[in-house]
N, C-alpha and C positions, 0 to 999 in steps of 0.2 A: 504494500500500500504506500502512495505518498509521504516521504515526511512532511508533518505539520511545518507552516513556513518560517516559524521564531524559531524551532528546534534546529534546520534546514540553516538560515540566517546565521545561528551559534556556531556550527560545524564549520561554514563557511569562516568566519571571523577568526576561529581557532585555526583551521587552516592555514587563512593569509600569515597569521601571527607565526607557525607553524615555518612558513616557506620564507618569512623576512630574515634573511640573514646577511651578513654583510650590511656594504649602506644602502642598496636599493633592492625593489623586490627584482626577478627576473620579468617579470611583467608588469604594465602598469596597473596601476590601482584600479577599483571598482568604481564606477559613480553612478551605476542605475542597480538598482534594487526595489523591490518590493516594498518596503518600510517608508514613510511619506517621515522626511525629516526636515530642518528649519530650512525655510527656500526651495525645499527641492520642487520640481516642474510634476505634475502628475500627467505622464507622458499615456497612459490606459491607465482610470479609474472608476469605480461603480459602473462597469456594463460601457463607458464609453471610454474612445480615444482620441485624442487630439487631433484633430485635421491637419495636414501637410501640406503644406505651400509650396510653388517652384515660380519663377519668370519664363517665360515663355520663350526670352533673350538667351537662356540660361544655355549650356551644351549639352547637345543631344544626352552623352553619356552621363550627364548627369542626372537630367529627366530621370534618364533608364534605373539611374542606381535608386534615384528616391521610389519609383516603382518597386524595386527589389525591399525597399524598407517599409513599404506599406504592408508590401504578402510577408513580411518579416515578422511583423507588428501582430499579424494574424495567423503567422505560425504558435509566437507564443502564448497571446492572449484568446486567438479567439475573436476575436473583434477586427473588423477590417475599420481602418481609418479612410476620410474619404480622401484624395487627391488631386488638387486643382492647381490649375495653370492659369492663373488668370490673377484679379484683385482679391485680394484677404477680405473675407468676412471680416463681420466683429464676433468678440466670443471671448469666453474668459480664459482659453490656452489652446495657442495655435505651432505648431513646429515649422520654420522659415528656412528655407536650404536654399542659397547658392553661394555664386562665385564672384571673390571680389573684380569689379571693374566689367565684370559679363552680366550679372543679376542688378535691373535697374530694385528690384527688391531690398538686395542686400545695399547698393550703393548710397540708397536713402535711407537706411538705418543709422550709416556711416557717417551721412550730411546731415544727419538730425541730431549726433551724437550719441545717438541711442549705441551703437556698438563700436569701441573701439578696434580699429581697423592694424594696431602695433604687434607686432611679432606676425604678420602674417600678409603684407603687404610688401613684394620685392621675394619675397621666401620660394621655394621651391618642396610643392608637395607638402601643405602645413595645412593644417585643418584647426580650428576651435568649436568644440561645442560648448555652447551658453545660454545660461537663463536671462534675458531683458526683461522688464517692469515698463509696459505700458509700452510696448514698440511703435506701435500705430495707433488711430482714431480709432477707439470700439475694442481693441484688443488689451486684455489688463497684462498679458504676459506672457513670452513666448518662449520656445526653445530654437535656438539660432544654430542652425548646422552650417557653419563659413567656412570656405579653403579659397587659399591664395590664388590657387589656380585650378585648371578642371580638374586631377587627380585629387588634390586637395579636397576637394571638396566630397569628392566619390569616396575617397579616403575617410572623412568625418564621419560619414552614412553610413558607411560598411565596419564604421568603430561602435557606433550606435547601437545597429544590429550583435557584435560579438559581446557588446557588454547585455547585452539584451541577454542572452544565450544563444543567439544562433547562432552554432561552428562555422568556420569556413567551408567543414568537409562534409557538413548537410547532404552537399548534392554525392561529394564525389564518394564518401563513405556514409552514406545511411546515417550519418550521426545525430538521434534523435534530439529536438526540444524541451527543454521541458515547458509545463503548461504553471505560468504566474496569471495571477485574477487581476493584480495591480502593479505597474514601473513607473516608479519617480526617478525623474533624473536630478544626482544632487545638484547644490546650487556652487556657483562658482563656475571657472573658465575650466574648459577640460582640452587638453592638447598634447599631442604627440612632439613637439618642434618639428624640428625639418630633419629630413633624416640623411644618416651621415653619409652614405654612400647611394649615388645618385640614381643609377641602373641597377633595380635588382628583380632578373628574372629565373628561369629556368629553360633548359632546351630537350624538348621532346626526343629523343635519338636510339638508335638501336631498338626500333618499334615494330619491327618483325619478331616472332608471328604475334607476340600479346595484343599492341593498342590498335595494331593495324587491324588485324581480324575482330577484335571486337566493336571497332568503330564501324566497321564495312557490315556485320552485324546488326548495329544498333542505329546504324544514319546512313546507311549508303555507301561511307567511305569517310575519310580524313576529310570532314568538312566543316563549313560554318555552325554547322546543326550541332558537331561535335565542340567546335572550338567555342561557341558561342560558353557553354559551361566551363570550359577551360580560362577563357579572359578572365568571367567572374571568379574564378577560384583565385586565379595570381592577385584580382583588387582586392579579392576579401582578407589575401594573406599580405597587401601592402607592397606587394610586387607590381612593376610597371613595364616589363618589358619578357619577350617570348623570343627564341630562337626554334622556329616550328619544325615538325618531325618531317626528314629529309631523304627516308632512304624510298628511293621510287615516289615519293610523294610531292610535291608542286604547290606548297601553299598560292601561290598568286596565280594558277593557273588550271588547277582541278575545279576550284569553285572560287570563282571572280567573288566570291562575296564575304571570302575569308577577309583580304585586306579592307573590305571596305567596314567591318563589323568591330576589327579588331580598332580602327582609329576611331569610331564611333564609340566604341568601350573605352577608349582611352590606354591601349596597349600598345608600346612603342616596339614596332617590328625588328627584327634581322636576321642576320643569316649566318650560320656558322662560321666557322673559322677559314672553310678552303672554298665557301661561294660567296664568291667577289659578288658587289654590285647591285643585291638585291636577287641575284639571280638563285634558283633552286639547283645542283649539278644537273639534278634528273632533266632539266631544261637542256642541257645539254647531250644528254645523253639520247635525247628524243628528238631533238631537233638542229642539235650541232653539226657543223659542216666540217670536214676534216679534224685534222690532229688538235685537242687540248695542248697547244705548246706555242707561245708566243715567239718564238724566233722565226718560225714556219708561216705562222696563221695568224699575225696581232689584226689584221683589217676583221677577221670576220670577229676576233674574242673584241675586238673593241663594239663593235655594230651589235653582240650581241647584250654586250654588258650596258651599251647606250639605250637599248628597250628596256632591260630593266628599271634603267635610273627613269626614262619615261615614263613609265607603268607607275612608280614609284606616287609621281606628284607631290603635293603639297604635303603627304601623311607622312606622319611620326616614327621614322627610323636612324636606325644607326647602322654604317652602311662599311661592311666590312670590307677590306681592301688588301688589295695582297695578292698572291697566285701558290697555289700548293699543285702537285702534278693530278693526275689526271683521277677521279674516284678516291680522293683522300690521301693519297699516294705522294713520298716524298717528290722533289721537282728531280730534272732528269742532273745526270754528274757535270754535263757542261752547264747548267745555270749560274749563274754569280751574280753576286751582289749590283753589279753596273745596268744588269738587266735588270734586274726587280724593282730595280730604283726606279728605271725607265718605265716598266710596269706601271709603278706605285703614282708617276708623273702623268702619264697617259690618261690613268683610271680616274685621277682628281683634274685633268682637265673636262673628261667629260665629266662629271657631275657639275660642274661651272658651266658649262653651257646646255645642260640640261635642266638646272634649277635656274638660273640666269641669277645666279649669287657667286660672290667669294667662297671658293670648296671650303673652307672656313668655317664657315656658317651653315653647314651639313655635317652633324655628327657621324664621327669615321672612329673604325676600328683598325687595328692590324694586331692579328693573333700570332703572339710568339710561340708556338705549337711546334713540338720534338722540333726539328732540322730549322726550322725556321727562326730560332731563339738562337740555334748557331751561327746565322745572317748578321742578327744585331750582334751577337759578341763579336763578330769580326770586323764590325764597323759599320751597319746597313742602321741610316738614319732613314726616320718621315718624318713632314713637316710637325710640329709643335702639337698644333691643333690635332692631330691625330692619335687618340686613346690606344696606351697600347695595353694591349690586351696579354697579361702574361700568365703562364698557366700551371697545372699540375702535372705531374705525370701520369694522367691517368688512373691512377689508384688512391688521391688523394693528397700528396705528397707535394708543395708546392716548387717547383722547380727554380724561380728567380725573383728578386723584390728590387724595388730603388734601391740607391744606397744613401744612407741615410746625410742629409747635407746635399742631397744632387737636387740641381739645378732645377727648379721647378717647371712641368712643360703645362700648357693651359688645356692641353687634351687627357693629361693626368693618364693613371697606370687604374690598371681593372687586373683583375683570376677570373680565367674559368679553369671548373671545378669539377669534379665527374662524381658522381652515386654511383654513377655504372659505368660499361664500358665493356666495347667488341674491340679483341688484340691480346698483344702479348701480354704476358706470362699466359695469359686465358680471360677466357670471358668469363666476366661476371654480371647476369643482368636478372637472374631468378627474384630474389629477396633483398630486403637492406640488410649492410656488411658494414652499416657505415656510422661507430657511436659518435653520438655527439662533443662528449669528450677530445676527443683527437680533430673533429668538426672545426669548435671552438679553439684550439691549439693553433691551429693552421692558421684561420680565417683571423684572429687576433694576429698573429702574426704581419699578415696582409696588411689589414687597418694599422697598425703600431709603424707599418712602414710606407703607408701613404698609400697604396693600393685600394682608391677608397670611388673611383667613377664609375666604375661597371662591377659588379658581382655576377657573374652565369653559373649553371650548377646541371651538366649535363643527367637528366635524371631519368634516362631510359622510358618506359611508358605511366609516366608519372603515380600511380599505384607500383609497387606499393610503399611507396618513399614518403607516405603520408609527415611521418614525425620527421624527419632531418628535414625536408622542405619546409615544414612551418618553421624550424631552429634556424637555417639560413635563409631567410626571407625575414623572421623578428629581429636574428642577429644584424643585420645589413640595417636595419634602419637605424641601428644606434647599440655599437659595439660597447660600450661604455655601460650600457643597462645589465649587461648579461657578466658577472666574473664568473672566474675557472671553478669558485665553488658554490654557485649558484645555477651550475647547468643541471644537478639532479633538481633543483626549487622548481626549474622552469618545465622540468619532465612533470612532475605531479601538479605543478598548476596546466598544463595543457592536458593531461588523462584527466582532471577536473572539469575540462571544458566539456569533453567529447562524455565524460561516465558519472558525474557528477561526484563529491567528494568523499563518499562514501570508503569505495574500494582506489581512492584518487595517487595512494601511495602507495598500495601492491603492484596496480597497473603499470603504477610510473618505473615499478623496479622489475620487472617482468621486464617491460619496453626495451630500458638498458640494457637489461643483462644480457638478453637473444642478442642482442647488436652486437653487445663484447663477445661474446662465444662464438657467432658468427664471424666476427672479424679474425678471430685468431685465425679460421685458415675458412676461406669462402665456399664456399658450398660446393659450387663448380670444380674447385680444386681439392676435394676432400677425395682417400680412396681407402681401402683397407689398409694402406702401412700409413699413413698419415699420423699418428699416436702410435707411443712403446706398447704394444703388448704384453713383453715380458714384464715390464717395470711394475704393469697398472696401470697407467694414464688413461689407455681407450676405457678400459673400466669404470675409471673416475668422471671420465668425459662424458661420458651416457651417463653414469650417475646424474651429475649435474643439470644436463640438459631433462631426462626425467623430472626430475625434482622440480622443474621450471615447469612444466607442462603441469604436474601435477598440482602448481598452484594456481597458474591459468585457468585451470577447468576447474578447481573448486570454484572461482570467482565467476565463470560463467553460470554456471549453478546459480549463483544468488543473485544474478542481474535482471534487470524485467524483461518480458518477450521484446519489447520495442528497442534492447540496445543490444540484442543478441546479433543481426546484423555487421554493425557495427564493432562489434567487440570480437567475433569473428574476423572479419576483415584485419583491423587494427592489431591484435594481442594473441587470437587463438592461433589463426592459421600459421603464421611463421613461427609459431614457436612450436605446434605439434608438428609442421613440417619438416622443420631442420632437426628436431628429438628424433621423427622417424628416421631423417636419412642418416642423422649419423649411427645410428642403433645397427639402420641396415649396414656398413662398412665396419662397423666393428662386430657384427655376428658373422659378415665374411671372414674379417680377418680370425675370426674364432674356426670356422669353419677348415678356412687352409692350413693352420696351424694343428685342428685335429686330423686332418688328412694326413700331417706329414705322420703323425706316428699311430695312424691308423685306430683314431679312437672310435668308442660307438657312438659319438657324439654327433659324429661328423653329416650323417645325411641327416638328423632333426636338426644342426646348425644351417644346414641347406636350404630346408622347407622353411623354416623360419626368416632363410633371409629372403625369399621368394614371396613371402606371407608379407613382410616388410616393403618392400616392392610391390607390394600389389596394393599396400596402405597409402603408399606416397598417391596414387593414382585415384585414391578413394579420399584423400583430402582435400588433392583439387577440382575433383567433381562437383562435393561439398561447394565450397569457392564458387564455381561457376556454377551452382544452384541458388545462391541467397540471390535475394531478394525480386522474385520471380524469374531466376535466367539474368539480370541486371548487366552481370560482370563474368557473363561466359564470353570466353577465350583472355580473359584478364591474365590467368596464369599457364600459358600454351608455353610457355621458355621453358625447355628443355633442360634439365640441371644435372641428370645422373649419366656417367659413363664416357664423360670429357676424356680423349688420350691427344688430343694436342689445344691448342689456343681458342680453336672455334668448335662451336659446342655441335654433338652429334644430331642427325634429323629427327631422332623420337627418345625417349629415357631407353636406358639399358641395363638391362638386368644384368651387373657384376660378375662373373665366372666364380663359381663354386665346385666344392669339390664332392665327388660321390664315391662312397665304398661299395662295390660289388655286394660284399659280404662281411660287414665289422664285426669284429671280435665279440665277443659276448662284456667282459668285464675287463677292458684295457689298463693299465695306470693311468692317472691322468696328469697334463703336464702343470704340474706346479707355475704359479706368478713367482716373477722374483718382483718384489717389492724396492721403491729406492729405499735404500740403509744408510741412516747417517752414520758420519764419524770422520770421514774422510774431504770431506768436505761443507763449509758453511752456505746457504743461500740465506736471505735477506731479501725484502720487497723494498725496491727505491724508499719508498714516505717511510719506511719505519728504520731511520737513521737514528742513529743514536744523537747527536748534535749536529747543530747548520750553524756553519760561521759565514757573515753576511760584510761587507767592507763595499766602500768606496762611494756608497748609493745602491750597490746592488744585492740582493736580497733571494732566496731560496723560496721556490713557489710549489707549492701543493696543487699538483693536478688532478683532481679526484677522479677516481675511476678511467683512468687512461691507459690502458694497456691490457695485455693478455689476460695477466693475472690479477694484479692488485692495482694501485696507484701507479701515478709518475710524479716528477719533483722536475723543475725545469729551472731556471734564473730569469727575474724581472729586474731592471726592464729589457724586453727582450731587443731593445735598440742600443744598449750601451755595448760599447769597444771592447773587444778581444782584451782579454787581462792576459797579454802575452810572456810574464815570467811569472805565472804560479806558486802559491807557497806560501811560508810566513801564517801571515793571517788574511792573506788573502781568500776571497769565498772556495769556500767546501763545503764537503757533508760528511761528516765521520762516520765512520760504523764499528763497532766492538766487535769483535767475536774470536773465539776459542777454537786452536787445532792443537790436538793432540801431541804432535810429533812437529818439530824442526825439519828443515829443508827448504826444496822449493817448491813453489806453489804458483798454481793459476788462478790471475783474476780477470772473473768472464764477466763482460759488462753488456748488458741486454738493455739496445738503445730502441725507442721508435725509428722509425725508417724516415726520418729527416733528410732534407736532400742539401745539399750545398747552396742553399740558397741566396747568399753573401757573393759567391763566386769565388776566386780561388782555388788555392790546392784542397778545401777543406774544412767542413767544420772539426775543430778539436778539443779531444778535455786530455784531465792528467790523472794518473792513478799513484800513489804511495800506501806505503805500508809501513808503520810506526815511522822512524825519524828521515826515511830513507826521501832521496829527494826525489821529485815528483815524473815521472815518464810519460810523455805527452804521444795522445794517441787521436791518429785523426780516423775521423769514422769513415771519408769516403773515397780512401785510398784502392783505386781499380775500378770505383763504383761510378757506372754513367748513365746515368736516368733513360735507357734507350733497350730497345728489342734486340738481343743477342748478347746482351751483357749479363754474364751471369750474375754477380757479385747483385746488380740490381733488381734479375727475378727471384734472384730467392729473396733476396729483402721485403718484395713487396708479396711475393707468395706467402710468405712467413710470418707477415708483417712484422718483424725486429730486425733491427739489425745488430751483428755478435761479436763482439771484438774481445780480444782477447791481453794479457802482457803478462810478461812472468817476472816472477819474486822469487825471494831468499827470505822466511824466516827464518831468524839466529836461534831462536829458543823456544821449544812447548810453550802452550801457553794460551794468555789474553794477550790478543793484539788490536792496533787500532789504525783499517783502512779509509784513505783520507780519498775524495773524490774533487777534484779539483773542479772550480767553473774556468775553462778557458775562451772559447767561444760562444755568442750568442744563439737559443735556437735547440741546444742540445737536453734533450730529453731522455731522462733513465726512469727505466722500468724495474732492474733488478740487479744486484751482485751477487755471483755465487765466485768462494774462492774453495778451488778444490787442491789437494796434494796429492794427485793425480786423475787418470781420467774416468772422466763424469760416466753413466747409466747414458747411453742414447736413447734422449728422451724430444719430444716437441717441445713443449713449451717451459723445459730446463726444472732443473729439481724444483720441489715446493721449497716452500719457507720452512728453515732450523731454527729459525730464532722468533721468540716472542716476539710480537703487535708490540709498537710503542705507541702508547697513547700521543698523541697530537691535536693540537688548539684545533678549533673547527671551522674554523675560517679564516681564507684569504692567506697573506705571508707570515713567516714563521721567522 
């Protein structure tokens, strides 16, 4: 049954109280609630709601949005408000929504005094909602939804509706309303500011077979029908801009009505990293006239790139620039820089004589993407104006940043970012792989080094990346709201939004953990040797993932019919998914292991894994049964039986072993367990002391990694502390070996990329007085396909560096970890006196949890 709404109210207030840690929440505060307090606007009261206002002056997509907040209004109440475009009645509380300097509405609120027009006149994307007293003739008092500009202002609306309770992922995850009888909006100005990073979208990609075939199911094909819910998700989430799904697909060209809907919504177009111009490739690939290759063919690539920039017109893009070869393909061996330049020259004269403006004054990208980021370090400049777009390695990892003190350009630095991705080591595009934790690490990063004009976040068929999408599209608008130990706060205040507060911090820890588990090794790249065997681990590993499930599905148990959609979607599915399949690859590898010494186990380890296999198949049927058929072919990506980079054409049932005739009562093969003694392991954050010097300080990265924490140095922009030592920053660790000698210490780093440039991020390692051995982490390692040193890093996600010692005497010793370079992130020290148990994800912890403060630096 409903909670009553004071009791419901309390939960809530305990909560926020609950999730305030640090100096701000991870989300902004509430200002509409149920409870009518001093001033606040009774937005629905007694059986009515307040009429909604627009100017008829106003933009289109704004109309449209205050229509979304009307049927909004009467998701949660109940009550439809009416909505007019024309002159205000009189009435005792009217809601007034536009845009400054477009709504002659709002402009005479302005010129009357009635609403101050500061912090949101000149701004970019700023919105205020406010209560006014007596706005107009006949009206005693209104609720004012104003933005600087069109987003702005859609932006207000769609803040309105979320503190209302409708989720942003309503449409796209079933995520129920709940039903309030009364909403006051408190009194006082309510506003976002202007958010810090100016572009922030996402890019549809790698939508073969999931979003393709269910679109083409559901509307026809990849079209306006489908995109039209797509725009409203990216406003609802404060996103402003879409990079649309590109493989075989044609935004500007399958349905002429894609571009015209998306600038009526208010969504600023473009186009991947290797389609110049506006252009789709698949345009070319369906209507190109000879070779992709400008030394050969620039008359026709210009002529064709010149229809794009036409088609284009006056609407809202940022218009990538550049050339990569041919299907995403590096360019060919004789290309150079003198040409791309010429290229890059060419490409910006046509956009000047197709907009008949300074290319200037047409936002332009150029994506430093693998080989092309080797362009700029050798010397390949664009003009000022032109954002450059710098990026990840595909796995999350961000490959390059300004440097700190450089020369400011007015087209500023952008990341894109990927969730997913088709290529080397392997694909990964089933499930999200991707915690927020390490999200947050990176994308701070970016922001802390000025990378702050474009945010992209390549997210495959946008399910089911529900939570990292709403984390980087919150984080982008204001890196500053969110710290490193307030990304769990922001996990359970969003499972709050979508499940109510109830079950708001199970969910939230569910959420995480699947992610972290998932990430140690992706799904695609999981097989039967993946985890020790003999040690335990696979054991441990399914334990764990069990145990997750089994708390999942008690919480389905107690959620009402109307959120079981949704909580499916969100929390069940990938978490019983990824339990079954690793269950199935560790009953294999049970299975080939009893084959080898011919137990009777071996063909019921068989059937079982067949049985497991047959479950993965019966989950996602489930999946593409909710909510009438809704989200059939949602999860058609292929995930089981990967043997190289690109993923097989249907799941495949693993090779198991069968006994003719098993023995009746075999021995069976003993686990060897890991045994301490021979070695210490230790989790980063449970150091024994942090020594902090200079301004720079030891940070607690909660939940970042395989196993436990990470510990990093802020600010993550201050200078290489290039002679270590003294009292210079460190992190000490105590621990006890037996026996004198020598000894290994293995240092388990996240897979950080040289992001600085150089030979190198580095730290240092010592052991009691001894002076300190500087190790750089990315010595051989080159963010590229064929490099080993860098797929196993990002398969493995660590990277494992090693240096050897001399202790003098048994004993208690005390290992000192040095901060030498910016950026570098430890997950774990194990020191062994000799070699380690071949395990994954390196011995557990020998030493006791050291309690530590709960927030922020240490």
């Amino acid at each position: 049954m409903p909670i009553p709404f004071h009791r419901s109210a309390l939960l809530s207030l305990l909560l926020s109280l609950l999730l305030l840690t640090g100096s701000a929440a991870a989300q902004p505060a509430a200002y509409i609630s149920a409870n009518k307090s001093s001033g606040s606007f009774p937005l629905a009261v007694s059986g009515k709601a307040a009429p909604l206002y627009a100017s008829a002056q106003d933009w289109p997509g704004v109309l449209r949005a205050a229509r979304d907040l009307q049927a909004d209004i009467s998701r949660v109440t109940r009550l439809t408000p009416s909505f007019t475009i024309d002159k205000v009645s009189s009435g005792p509380a009217v809601v007034l929504i536009g845009t400054l300097g477009k709504s002659p509405l709002i402009d005479g609120l302005v010129q009357a005094g009635k609403l101050d027009a500061a912090g949101l006149a000149g701004k970019w994307e700023t919105f205020a909602v406010q209560v006014v007293e007596k706005p107009l003739p006949g009206v005693a008092r209104a609720l004012v939804i104003v933005g600087s500009d069109k987003r702005g202002t859609i932006y207000g609306i769609y803040d309105v509706s979320q503190q209302m309770g409708v989720s942003p992922w309503y449409w796209w995850a079933d995520v129920p309303t709940r039903h309030q009888t009364a909403l006051y909006v408190a009194a006082g100005r309510h506003s976002l500011g202007e958010p810090q990073v100016k572009y922030r979208g996402i890019f549809i990609n790698d939508e073969a077979p999931a979003l393709q075939n269910w679109s083409k199911e559901k509307f026809g094909g990849v079209n306006s029908k489908m995109y039209a819910h797509m725009f409203e998700l990216i406003l609802r989430l404060k996103g402003n801009y879409l990079w649309p799904a590109m493989w075989g697909n044609m935004f500007n060209v399958d349905d002429p009505q894609n571009p015209v809907l998306a600038d009526e919504y208010g969504i600023v177009m473009g186009t991947s990293h290797h389609e110049p111009l506006t252009r789709a490739h698949a345009e070319w690939q369906r209507g190109g006239k000879g070779p992709w290759h400008y030394q050969t063919n620039a008359p026709t690539l210009q002529e064709f790139w010149r229809g794009g920039m036409q088609r284009m017109g006056t609407r809202e893009n940022i218009v990538t620039i550049g050339m990569r070869g041919d299907g995403d393909e590096p360019m060919s061996e004789d290309s150079n820089i003198a040409l791309l330049e010429k290229i890059v020259a060419d490409q910006r004269r046509i956009i000047e004589e197709t907009t008949g403006k300074p290319a200037a004054q047409t936002p332009q990208l150029w994506a430093l993407y693998k080989e092309v980021q080797d362009y700029y370090d050798k010397g390949m400049r664009v003009p000022d104006d032109v954002t450059l777009l710098l990026c990840d390695d595909n796995w999350g990892n961000i490959r390059k940043l300004p440097k700190v003190g450089e020369k400011p350009r007015s087209g500023g630095y952008g990341i894109y970012y990927h969730f997913d991705y088709v290529g080397g080591p392997r694909n990964y595009k089933w499930l999200n792989t991707n915690p927020l934790p390490r999200i947050w690490e990176q994308m701070h990063l970016a922001h802390a080094y000025g990378a702050n004009q474009i945010w992209i976040v390549n997210v495959g068929d946008l399910k089911p990346m529900e939570l990292p999408i709403s984390f980087f599209l919150d984080y982008a608008w204001n890196p500053n709201r969110i710290s490193a130990d307030q990304v769990a706060a922001y996990t359970r205040q969003w499972a709050a939004r979508q499940f109510g507060d109830k079950h708001a911090a199970d969910i939230a820890d569910i959420l995480a953990t699947y992610a972290k588990y998932n990430a140690r090794r992706k799904p695609e790249l999981l097989d039967a040797t993946t985890y020790s065997l003999a040690t335990g681990e696979w054991a441990a590993v399914v334990a764990e993932y069990n145990a997750l499930r089994t708390r999942a599905e008690v919480i389905e148990k107690q959620l009402p019919a109307t959120h079981q959609d949704a909580y499916f979607q969100l929390v069940l599915h990938p978490v019983q998914a990824c339990a079954n399949l690793n269950e199935l690859y560790y009953t294999v590898a049970l299975n080939r292991e009893a084959a080898k010494t011919g137990q009777a186990t071996t063909n019921e380890l068989a059937a079982k894994a067949r049985l497991l296999f047959e479950k993965d198949a019966e989950i996602t049927r489930r999946y593409h049964a909710l909510a009438g058929g809704k989200w059939n072919h949602m999860m058609d990506q292929t995930h089981i039986g990967y043997t190289s980079w690109q993923q097989p054409e249907q799941n495949t049932m693993p090779t198991v072993q069968m006994l003719p005739q098993p023995p009746a009562n075999p021995p069976a093969t003993p686990s060897a367990p890991l045994v301490a003694g021979a070695y210490v392991s230790v989790e980063a954050e449970n150091y024994s002391r942090a020594v902090h010097a200079g301004g720079i300080s030891w940070q607690h990265l909660p939940d970042l990694g395989r196993t436990a924490g990470a510990v990093t140095t802020f600010p993550v922009t201050a200078p290489a502390t290039e002679a270590p030592g003294g009292t210079s920053p460190h992190l000490e660790y105590r621990f006890t070996l037996r026996q004198a000698g020598p000894v290994t210490v293995h240092a388990y780093l996240a897979p950080t990329l040289n992001f600085l440039g150089g030979p190198g991020l580095r730290y240092a390692v010592s052991i009691d007085d001894e002076a300190p051995q500087l190790i750089n982490l990315h010595t051989g390692l080159v963010a590229d396909n064929g490099n080993r040193p860098w797929e196993k890093a990002v398969a493995n996600n660590i990277l494992l560096n090693t240096s050897a010692h001399t202790l003098a005497t048994p004993g208690e010793h005390v290992l000192k970890f040095w901060r030498v370079d910016p950026g570098v992130v430890l997950e774990k020290v194990v020191v062994s006196a000799g070699n380690l148990p071949a395990t994954y994800l390196g011995p557990p912890a020998t030493s006791p949890k050291v309690p530590k403060p709960k927030a922020g630096r240490w």
